[in-house]
N, C-alpha and C positions, 0 to 999 in steps of 0.2 A: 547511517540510517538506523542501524542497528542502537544505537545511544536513545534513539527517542523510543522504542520499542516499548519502555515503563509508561510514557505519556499514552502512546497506543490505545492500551491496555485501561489507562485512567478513561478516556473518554471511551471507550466500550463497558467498564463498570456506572458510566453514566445513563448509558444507553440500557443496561442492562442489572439491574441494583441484585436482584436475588441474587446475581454468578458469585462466587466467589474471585477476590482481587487476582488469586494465584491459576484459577482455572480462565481469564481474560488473559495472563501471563503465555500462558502456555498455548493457550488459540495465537496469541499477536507474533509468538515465536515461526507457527506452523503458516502464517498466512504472509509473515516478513519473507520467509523461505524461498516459498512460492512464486512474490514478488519480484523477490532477486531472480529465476529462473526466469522471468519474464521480460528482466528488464536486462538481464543477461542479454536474450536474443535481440530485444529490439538495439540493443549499442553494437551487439556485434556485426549489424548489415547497416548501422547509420551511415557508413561513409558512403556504400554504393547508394543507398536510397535517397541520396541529393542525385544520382544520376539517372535512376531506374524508377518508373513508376510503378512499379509492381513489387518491388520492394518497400515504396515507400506504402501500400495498399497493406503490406504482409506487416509492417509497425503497425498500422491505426487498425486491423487487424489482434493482433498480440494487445494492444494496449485494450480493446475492449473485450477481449478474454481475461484479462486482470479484473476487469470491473465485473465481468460476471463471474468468474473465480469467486471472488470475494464474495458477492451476494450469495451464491448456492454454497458457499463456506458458511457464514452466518446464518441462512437460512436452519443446513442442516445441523451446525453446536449448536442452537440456541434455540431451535425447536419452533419457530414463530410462521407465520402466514407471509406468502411470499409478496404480497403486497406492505407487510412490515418490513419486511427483512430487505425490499430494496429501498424503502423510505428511510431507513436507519443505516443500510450502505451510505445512500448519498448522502447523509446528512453525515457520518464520520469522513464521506471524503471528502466534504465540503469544511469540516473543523478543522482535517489535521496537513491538507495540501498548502493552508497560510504557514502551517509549523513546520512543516518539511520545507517549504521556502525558505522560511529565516533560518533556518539551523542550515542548509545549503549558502543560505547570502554568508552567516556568521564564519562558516566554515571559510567560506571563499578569502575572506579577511583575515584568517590568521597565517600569522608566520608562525611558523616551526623552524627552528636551529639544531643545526645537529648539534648532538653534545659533545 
């Protein structure tokens, strides 16, 4: 995930033209972070949460703490009215959740050999 990190960044200077390329860099670094912390906990209780519904409540939980993460992240870098800053959350999470798929589908395809 961290490979598509510059793509990030791209569609946030789209959303965002005055930021500079290298200060979207530096936000998509701090917000990937966060992410992984996120997505840390939700994999680390998947296995009981096919058995536990209170588990599986504490994922869709965490997963919409990621979405609001993000919006009050963008909100406060980019200085904008909270009604933009979630119309431009979902609108980058709706651009880059196709590209985090195929680069997961792509991923899944390749062989690696050891050398």
């Amino acid at each position: 995930m961290f490979l598509l990190l510059p793509l990030f960044a791209l569609l946030l200077k789209f959303f965002y033209r005055q930021t500079l390329y290298l200060a979207h860099l530096v936000f998509t670094a701090h917000l990937f972070s966060a992410m992984f912390i996120f997505l840390t906990a939700m994999l680390s209780i998947e296995s009981a949460a096919d058995r536990y519904l209170a588990l599986l409540l504490l994922q869709l939980v965490l997963l919409l703490g990621m979405v609001v993460y993000t919006i009050i992240a963008l909100h406060t870098t980019y200085r904008e009215g909270w009604s933009k800053s979630v119309l431009k959350s979902l609108a980058l999470l709706f651009l880059f959740i196709p590209i985090l798929t195929g680069a997961i589908e792509l991923a899944s395809h390749l062989k690696f050999q050891p050398a």
